[in-house]
N, CA, C and O of each residue as an XYZ file, in Angstrom:
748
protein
N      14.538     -6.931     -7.188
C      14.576     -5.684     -6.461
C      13.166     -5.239     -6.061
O      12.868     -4.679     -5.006
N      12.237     -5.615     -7.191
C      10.986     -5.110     -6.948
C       9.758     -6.345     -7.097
O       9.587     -7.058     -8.086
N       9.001     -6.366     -5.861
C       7.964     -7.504     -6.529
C       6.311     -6.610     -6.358
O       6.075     -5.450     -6.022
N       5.812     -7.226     -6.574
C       3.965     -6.863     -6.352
C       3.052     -8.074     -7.202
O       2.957     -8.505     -8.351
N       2.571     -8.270     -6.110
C       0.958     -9.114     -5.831
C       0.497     -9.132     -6.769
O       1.493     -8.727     -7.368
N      -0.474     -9.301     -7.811
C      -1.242     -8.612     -8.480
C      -2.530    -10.119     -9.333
O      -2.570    -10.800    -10.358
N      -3.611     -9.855     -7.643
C      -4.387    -10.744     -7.913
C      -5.404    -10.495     -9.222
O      -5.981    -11.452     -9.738
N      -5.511     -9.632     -9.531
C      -6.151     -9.030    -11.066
C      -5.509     -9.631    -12.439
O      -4.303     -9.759    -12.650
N      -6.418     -9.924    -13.199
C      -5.656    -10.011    -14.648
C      -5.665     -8.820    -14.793
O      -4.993     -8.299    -13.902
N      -6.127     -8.039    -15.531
C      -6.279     -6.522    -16.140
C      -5.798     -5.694    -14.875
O      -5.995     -5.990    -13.697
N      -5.189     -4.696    -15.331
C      -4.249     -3.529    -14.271
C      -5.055     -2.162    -15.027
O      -5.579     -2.348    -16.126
N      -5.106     -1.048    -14.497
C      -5.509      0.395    -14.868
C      -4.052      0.320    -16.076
O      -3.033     -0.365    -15.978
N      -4.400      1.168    -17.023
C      -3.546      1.659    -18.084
C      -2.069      2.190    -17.499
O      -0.947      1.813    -17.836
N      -2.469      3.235    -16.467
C      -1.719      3.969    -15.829
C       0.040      3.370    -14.533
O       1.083      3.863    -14.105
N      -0.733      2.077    -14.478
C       0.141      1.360    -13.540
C       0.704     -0.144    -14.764
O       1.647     -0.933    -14.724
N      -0.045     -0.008    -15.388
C       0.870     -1.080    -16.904
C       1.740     -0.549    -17.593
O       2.634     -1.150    -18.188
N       1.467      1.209    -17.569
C       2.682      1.987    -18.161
C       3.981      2.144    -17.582
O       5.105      2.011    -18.067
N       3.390      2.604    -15.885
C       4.653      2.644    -14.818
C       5.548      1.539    -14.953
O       6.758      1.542    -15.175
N       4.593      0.404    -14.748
C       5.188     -1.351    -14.602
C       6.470     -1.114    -15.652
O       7.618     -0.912    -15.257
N       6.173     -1.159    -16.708
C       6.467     -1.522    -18.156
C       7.972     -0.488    -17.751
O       9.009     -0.906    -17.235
N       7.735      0.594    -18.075
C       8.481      1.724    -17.902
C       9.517      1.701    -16.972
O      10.600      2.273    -17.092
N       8.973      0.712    -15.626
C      10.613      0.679    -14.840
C      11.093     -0.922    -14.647
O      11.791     -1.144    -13.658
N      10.878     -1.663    -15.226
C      11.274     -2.683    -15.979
C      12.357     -2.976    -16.979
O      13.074     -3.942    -17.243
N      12.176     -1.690    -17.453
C      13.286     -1.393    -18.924
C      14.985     -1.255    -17.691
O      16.141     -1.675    -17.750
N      14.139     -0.401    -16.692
C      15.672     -0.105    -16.124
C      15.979     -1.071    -14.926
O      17.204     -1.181    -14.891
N      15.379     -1.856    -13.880
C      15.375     -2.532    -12.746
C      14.303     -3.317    -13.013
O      13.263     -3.146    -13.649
N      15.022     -4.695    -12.063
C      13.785     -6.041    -12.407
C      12.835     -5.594    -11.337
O      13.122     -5.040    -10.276
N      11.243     -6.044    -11.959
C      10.364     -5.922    -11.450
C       9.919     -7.069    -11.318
O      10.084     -7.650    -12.391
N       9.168     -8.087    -10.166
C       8.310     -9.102    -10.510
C       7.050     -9.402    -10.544
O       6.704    -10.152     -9.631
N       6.376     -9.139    -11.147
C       5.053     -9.439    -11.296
C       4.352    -11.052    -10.488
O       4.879    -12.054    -10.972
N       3.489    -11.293     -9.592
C       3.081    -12.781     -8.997
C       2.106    -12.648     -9.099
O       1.709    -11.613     -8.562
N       0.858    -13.634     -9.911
C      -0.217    -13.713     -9.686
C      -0.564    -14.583    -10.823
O       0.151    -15.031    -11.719
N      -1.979    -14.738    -10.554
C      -2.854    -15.941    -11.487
C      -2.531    -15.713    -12.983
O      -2.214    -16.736    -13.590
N      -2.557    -14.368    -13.805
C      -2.183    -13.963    -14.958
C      -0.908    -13.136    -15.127
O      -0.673    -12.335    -16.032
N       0.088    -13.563    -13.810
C       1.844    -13.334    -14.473
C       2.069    -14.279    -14.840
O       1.222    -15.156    -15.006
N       3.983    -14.464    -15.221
C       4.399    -15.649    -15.471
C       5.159    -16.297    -14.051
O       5.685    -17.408    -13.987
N       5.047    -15.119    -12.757
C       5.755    -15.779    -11.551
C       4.046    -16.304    -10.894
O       2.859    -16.017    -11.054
N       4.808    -17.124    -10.189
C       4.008    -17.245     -9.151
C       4.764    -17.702     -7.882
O       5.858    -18.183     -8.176
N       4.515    -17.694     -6.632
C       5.027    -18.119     -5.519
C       4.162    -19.173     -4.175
O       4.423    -19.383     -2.991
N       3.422    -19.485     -4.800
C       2.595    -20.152     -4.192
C       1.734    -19.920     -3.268
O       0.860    -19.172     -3.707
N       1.510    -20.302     -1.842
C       0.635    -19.806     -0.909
C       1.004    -18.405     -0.338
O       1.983    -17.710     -0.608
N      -0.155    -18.134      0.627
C       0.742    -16.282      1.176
C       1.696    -16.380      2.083
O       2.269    -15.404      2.568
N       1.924    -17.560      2.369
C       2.914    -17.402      3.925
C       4.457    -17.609      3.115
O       5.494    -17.139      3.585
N       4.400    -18.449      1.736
C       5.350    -18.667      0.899
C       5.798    -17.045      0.080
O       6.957    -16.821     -0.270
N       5.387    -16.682      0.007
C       5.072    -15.069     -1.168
C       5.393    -14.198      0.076
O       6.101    -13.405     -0.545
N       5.421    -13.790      1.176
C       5.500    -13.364      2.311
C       6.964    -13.479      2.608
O       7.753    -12.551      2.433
N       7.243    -14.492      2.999
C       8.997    -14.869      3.091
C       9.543    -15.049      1.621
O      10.487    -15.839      1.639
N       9.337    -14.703      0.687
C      10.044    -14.875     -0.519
C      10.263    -12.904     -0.631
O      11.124    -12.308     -1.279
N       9.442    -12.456      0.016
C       9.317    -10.973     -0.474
C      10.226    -10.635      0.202
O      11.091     -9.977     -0.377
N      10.457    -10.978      1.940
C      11.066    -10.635      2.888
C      12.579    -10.890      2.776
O      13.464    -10.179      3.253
N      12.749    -12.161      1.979
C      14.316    -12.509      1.548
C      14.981    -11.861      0.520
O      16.135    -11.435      0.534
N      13.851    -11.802     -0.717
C      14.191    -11.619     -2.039
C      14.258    -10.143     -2.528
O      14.949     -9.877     -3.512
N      13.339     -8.862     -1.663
C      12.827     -8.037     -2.361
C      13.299     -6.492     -1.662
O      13.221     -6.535     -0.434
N      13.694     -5.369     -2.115
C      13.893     -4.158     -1.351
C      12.408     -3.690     -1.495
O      11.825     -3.042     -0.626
N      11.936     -4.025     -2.509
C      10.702     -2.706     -2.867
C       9.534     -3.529     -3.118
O      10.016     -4.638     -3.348
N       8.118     -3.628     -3.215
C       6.719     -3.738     -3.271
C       5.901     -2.323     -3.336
O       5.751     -1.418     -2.515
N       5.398     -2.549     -4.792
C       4.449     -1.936     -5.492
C       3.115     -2.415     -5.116
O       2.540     -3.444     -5.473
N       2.480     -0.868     -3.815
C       1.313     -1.266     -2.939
C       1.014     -0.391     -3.525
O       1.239      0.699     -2.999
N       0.186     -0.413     -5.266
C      -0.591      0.370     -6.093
C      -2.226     -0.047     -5.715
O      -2.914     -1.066     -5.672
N      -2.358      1.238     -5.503
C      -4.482      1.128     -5.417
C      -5.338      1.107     -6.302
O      -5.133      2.170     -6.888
N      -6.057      0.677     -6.733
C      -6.846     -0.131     -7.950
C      -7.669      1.451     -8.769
O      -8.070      1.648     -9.916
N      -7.629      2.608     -7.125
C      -8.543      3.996     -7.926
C      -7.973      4.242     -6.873
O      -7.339      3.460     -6.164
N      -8.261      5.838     -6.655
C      -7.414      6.501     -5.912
C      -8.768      7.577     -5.525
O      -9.399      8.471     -6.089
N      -8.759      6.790     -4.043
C      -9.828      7.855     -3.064
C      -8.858      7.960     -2.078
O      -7.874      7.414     -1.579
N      -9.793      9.170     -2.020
C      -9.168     10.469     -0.888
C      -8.791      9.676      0.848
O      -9.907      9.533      1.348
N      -7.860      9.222      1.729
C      -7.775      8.822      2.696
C      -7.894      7.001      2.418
O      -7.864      6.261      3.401
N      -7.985      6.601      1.448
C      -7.960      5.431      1.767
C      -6.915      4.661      0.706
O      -6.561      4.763     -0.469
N      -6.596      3.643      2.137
C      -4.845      3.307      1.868
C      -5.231      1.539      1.588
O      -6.313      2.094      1.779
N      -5.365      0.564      1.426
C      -5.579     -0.438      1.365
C      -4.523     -1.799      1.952
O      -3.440     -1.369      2.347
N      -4.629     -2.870      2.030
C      -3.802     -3.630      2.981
C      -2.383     -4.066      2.163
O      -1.512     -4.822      2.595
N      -2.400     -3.566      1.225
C      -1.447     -3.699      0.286
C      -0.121     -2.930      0.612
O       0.954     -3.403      0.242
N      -0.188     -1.717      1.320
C       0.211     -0.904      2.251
C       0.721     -1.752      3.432
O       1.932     -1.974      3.432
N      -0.001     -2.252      4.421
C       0.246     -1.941      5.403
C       0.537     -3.514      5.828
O       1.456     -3.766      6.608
N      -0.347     -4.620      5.241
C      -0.253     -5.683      5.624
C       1.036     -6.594      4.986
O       1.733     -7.296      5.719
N       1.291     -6.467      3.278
C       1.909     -6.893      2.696
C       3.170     -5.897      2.953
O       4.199     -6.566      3.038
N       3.345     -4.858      3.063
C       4.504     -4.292      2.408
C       5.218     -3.878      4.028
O       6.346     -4.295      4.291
N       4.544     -3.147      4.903
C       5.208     -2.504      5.944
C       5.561     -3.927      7.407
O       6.499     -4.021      8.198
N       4.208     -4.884      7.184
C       4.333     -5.899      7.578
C       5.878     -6.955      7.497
O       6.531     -7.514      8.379
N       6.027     -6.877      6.015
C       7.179     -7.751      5.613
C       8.600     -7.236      5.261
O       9.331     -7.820      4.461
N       9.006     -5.860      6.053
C      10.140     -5.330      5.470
C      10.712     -4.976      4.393
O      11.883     -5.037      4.018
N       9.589     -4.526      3.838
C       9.859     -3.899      2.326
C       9.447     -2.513      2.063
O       8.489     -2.107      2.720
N       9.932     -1.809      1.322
C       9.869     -0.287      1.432
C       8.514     -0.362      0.212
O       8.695     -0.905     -0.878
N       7.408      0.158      0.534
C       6.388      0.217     -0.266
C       6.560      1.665     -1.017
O       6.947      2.768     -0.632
N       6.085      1.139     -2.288
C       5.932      2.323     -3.591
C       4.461      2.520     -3.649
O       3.616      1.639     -3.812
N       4.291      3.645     -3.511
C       2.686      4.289     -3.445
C       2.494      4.454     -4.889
O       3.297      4.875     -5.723
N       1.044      3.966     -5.066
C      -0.108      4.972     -6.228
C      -1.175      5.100     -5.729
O      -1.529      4.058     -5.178
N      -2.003      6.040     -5.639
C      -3.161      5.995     -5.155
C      -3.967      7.669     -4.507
O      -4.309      8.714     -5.059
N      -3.990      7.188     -3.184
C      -4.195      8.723     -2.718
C      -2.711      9.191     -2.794
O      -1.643      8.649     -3.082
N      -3.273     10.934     -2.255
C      -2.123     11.638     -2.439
C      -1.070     11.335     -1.599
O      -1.311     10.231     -1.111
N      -0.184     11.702     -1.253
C       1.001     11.794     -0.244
C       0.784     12.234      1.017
O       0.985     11.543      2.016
N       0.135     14.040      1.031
C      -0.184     13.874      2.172
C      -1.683     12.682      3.038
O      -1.820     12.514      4.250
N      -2.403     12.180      2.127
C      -3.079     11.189      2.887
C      -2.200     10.218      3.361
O      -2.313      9.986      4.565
N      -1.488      9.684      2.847
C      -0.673      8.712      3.350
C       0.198      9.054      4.353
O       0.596      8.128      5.060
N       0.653     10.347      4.617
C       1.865     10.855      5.813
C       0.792     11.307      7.274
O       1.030     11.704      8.415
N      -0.302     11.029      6.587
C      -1.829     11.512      7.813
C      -1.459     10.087      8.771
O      -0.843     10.191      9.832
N      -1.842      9.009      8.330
C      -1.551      7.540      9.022
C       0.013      6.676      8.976
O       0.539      6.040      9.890
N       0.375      6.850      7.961
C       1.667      6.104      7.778
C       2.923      6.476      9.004
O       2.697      7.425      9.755
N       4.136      5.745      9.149
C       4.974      5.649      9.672
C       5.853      6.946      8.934
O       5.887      7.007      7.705
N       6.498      7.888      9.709
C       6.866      8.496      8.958
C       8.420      7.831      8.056
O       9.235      6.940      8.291
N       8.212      8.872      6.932
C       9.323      7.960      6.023
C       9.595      6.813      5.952
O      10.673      6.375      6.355
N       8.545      5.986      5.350
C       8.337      4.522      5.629
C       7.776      4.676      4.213
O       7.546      3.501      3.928
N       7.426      5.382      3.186
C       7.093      4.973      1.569
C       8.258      5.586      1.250
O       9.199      6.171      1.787
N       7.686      5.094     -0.289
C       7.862      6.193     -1.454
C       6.804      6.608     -2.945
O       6.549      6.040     -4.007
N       6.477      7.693     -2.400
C       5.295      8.206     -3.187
C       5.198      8.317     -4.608
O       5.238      9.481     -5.007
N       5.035      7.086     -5.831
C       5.399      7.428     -7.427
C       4.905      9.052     -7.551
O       5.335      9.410     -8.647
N       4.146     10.271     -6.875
C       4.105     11.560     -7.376
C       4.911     12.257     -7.113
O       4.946     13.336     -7.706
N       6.001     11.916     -6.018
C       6.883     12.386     -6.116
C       8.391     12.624     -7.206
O       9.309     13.443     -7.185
N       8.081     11.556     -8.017
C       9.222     11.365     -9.514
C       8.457     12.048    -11.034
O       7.787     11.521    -11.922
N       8.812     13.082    -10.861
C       8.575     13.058    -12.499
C       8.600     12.217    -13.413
O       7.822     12.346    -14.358
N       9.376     11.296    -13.363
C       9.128      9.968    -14.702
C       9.235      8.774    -13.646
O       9.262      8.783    -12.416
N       9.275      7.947    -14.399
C       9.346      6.208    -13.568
C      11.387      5.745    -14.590
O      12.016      4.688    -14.537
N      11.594      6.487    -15.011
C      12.581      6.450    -15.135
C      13.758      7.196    -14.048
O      14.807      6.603    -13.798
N      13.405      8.725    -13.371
C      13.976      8.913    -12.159
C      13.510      8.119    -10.998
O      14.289      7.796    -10.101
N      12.263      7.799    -10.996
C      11.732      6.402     -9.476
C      13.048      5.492    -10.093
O      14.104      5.741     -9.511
N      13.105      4.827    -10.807
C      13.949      3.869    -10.968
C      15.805      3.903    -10.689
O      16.660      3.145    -10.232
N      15.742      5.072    -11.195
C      17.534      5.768    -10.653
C      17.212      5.911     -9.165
O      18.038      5.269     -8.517
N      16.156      6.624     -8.256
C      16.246      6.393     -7.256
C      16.187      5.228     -6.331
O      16.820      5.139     -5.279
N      15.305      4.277     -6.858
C      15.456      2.924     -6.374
C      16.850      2.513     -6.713
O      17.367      2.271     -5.622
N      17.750      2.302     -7.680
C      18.650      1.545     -7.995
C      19.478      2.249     -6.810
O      20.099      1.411     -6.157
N      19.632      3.447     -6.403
C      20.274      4.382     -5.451
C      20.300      3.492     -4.254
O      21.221      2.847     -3.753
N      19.017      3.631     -3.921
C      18.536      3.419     -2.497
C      19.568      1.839     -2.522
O      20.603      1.619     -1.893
N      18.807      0.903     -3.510
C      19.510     -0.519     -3.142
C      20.961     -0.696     -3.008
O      21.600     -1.619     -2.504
N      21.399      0.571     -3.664
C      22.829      0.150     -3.238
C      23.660      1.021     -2.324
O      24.886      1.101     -2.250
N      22.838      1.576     -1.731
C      23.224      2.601     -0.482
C      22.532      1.911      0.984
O      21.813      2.730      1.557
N      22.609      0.774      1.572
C      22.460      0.564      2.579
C      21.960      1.534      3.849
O      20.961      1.263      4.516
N      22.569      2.377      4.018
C      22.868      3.700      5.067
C      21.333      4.460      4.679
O      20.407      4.582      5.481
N      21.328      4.920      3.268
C      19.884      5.122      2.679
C      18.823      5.107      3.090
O      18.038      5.900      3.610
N      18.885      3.096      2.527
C      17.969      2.398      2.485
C      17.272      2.516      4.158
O      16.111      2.823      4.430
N      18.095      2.258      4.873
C      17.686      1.749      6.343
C      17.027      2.783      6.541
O      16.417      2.406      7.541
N      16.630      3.930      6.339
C      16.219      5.727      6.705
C      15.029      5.412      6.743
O      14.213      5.949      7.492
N      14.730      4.334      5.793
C      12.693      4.156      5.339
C      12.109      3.217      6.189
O      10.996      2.718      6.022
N      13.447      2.814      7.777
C      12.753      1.486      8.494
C      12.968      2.253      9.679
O      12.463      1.674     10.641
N      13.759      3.798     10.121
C      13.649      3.970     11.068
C      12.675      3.974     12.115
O      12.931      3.674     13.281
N      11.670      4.282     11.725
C      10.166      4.433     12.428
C      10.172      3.525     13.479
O       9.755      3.856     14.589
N      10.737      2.069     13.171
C      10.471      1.212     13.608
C      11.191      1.282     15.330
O      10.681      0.787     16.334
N      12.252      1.909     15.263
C      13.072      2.306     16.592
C      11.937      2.977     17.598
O      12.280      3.041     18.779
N      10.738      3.439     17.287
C       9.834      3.900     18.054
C       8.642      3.562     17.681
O       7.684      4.197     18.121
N       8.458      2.481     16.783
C       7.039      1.927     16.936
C       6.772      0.886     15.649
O       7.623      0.663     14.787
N       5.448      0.296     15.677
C       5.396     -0.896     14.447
C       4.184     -0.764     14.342
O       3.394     -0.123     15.036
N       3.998     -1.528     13.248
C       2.466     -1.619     12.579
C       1.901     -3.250     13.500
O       2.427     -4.325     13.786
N       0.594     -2.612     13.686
C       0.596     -3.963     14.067
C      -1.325     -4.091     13.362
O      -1.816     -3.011     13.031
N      -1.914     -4.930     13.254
C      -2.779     -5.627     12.480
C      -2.731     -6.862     13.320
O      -1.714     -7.502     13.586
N      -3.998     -7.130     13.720
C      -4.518     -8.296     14.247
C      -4.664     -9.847     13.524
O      -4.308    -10.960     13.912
N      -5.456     -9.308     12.115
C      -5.392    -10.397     11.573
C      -5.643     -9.956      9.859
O      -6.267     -8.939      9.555
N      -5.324    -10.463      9.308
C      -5.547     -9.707      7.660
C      -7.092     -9.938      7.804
O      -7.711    -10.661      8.584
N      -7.536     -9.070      6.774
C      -9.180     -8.941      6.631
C      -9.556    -10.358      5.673
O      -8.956    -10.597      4.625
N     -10.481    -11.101      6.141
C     -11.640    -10.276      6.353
C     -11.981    -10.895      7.712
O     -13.105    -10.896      8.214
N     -11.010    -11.355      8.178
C     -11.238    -11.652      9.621
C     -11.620    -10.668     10.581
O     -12.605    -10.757     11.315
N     -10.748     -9.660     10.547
C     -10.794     -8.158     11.179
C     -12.056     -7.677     11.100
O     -12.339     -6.759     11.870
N     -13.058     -8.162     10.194
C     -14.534     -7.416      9.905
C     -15.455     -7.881     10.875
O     -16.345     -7.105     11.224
N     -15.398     -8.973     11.353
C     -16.246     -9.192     12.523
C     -15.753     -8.493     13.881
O     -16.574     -8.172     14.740
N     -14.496     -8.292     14.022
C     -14.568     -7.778     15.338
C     -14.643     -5.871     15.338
O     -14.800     -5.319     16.427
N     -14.545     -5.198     14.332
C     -14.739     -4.155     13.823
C     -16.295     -3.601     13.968
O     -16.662     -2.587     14.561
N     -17.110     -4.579     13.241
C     -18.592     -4.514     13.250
C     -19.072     -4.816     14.520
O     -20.286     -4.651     14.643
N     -18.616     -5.115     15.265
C     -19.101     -5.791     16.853
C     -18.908     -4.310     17.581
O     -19.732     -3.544     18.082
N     -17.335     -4.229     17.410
C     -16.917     -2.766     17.995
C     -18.154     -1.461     17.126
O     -19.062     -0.845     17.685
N     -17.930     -1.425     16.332
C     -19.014     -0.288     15.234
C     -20.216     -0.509     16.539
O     -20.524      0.288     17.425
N     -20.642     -1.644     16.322
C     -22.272     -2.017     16.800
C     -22.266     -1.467     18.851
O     -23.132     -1.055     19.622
N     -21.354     -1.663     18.923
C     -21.408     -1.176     20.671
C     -21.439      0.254     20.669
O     -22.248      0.964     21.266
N     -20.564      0.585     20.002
C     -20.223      2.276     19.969
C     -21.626      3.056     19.994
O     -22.156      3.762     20.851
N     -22.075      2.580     18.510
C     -23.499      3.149     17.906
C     -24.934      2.789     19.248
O     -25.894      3.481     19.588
N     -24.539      1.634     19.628
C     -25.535      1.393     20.898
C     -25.523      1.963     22.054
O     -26.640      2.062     22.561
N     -24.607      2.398     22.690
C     -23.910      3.141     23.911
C     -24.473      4.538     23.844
O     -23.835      5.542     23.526
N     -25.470      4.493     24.110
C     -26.121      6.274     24.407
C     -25.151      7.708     24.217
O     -24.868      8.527     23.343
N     -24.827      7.385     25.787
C     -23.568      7.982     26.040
C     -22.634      8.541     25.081
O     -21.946      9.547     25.257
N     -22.667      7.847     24.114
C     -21.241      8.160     23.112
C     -22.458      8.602     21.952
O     -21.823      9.031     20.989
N     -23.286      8.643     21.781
C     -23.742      9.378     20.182
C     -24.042     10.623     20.594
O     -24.475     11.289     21.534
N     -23.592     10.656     19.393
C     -23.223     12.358     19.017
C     -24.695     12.843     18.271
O     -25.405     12.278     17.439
N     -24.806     14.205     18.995
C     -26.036     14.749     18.768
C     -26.045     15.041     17.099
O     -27.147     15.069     16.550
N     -24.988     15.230     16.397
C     -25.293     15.621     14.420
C     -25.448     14.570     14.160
O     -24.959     13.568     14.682
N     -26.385     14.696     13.040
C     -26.923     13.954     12.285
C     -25.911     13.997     10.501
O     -25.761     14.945      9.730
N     -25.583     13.054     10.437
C     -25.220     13.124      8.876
C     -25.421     11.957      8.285
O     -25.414     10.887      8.895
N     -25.612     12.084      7.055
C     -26.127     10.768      5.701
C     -24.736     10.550      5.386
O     -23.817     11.360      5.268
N     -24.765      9.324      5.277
C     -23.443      8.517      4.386
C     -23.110      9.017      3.222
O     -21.951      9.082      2.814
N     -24.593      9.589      2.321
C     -24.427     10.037      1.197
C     -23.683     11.813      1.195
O     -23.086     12.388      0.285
N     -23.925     12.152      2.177
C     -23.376     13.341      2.311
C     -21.951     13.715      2.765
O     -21.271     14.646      2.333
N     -21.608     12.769      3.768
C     -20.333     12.529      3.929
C     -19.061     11.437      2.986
O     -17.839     11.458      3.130
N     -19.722     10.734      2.227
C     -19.104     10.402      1.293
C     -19.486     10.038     -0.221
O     -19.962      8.953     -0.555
N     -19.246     10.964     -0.974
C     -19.302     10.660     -2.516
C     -18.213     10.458     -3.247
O     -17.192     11.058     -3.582
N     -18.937      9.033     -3.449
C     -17.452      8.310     -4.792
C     -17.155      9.239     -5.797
O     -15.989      9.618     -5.686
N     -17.760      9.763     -6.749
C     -17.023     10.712     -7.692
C     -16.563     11.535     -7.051
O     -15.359     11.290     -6.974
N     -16.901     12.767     -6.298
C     -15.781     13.399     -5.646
C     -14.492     13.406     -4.693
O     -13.709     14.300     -4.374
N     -14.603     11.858     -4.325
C     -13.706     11.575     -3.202
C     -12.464     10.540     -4.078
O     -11.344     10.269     -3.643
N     -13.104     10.057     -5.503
C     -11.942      9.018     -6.023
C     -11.953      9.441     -7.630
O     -12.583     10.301     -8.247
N     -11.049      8.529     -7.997
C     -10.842      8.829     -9.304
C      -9.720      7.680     -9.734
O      -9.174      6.920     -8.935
N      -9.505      7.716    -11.104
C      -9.643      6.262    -11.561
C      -7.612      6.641    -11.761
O      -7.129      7.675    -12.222
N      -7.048      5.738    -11.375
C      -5.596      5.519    -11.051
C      -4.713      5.199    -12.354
O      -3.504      4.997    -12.246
């Protein structure tokens, strides 16, 4: 019912508890170098998710403010699977996301109601389909998974910043516009 990636040995405390916790009630699968699944290459793990899976756990390693990671968007919304959020808040995610296209773990008081609601969803078809409507008016689309995407990003960055025309007369420091302790916190 449920799979997630999980190229890490060690997980935050917080998402080994969740794991653990909705396991007891619905299968979860764990894939990676230190589970006991594995699925082989990504194009194999990709169509195994797409056949096999309603749900993918696109948990964020820390949880900063606006940032959503490809775990989101590449693995989960990419491959027809209803992604389970940890990370930033909800409304960061309803800022960019498809609407009604997650489901936010802050929204469940326990991982024991996430789990009655998942078991819901999977067996309510009519439901389920509510979290793919988006798609009737639009799709995710991604060029190429990263870190391919970084060269043509930095090319684009590098024209922008060169183009007279387009810079903007304020001045701001990186350090001022973004600080890790105030912008994240540990998941």
């Amino acid at each position: 019912m449920v799979a997630w990636f999980v190229p890490e040995c060690r997980l935050p405390l917080s998402q080994t508890r969740i794991v653990e916790q909705l396991q007891r009630r619905i299968p979860v699968d764990l894939y990676g170098p230190c589970r006991r699944l594995d699925c082989g290459d990504k194009g194999r793990c990709f169509d195994m998710l797409r056949k096999h899976y309603k749900f993918y756990l696109a948990f964020e390693k820390v949880s900063c403010r606006q940032y959503i990671t490809d775990q989101f968007w590449y693995v989960a919304l990419q491959h027809d699977v209803i992604p389970i959020v940890m990370g930033p808040s909800r409304l960061d995610y309803e800022k960019v996301a498809p609407p009604h296209s997650f489901i936010h773990i802050n929204d469940f008081p326990s991982a024991d109601d996430l789990s009655r609601y998942l078991q819901k969803l999977s067996e309510d078809n009519v439901l389920y389909e509510t979290y793919f409507k988006w798609k009737e008016n639009g799709f995710v689309s991604l060029r190429k998974p990263w870190p391919v995407l970084s060269e043509i990003y930095w090319c684009d960055l590098c024209s922008v910043l060169s183009d007279r025309n387009k810079i903007s007369k304020r001045h701001l420091t990186l350090d001022k516009w973004w600080d890790y302790e105030s912008q994240c916190g540990i998941v």
